[in-house]
C-alpha positions in Angstrom: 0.0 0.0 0.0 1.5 3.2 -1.0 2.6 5.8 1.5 0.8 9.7 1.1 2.1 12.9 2.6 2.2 16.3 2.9 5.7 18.1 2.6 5.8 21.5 4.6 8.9 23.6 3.0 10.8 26.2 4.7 13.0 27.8 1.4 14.8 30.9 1.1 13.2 34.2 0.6 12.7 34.7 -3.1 13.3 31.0 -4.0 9.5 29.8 -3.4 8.7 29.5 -7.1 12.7 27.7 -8.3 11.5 25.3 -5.3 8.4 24.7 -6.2 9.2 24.2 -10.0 12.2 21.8 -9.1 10.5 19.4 -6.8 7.0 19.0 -8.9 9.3 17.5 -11.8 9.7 14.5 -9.3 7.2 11.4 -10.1 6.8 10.8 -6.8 5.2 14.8 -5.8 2.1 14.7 -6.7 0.7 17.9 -6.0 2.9 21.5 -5.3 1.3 24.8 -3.5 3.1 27.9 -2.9 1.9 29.1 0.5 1.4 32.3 2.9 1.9 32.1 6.1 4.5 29.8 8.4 5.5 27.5 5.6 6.6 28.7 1.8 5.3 25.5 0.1 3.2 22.3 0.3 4.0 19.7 -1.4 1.3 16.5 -1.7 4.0 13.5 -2.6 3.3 9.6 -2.8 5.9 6.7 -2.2 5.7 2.8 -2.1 7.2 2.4 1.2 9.3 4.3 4.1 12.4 3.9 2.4 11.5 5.5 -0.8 10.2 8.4 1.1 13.2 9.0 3.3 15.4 9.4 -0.2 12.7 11.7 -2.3 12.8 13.5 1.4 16.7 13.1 2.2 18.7 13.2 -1.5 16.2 15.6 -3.5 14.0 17.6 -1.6 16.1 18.8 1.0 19.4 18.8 -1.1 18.0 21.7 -2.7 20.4 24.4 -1.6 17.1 27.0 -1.5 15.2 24.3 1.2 16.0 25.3 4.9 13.5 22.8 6.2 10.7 20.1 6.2 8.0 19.0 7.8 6.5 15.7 6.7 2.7 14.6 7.9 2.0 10.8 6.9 -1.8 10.5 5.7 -3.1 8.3 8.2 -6.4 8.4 6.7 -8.0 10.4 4.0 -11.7 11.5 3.3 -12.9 12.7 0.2 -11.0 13.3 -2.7 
């Protein structure tokens, strides 16, 4: 069963759209929303198991230079959509 998460992003000022272009070219990011408030962008991503999400999270998301930092909430359960 595949894993589904939302991907808070921290990036540096001015960088919000380079991020967001860079990342939503990965098969695994579903969805990408630049964002107002506490967070710069969201990104909806979807991975096979743990593993696979630890290395889109570890060796391309936050290996941008532009990404200061993460937050990652696991879908426990969705409704709708």
């Amino acid at each position: 069963m595949a894993i589904h998460a939302y991907v808070l992003l921290t990036v540096k000022s001015g960088s919000e759209r380079e991020v967001s272009e860079s990342i939503s070219k990965y098969d695994a990011v579903r969805e990408v929303s630049e964002v107002y408030g506490e967070y710069d962008v969201l990104a909806k991503v979807e991975a096979e198991d743990l593993p696979q999400l630890d290395n889109l999270l570890t060796y391309r998301i936050r290996s941008n230079p532009n990404v200061l930092l993460t937050y990652t909430m696991i879908i426990a359960k969705a409704h709708k959509g």
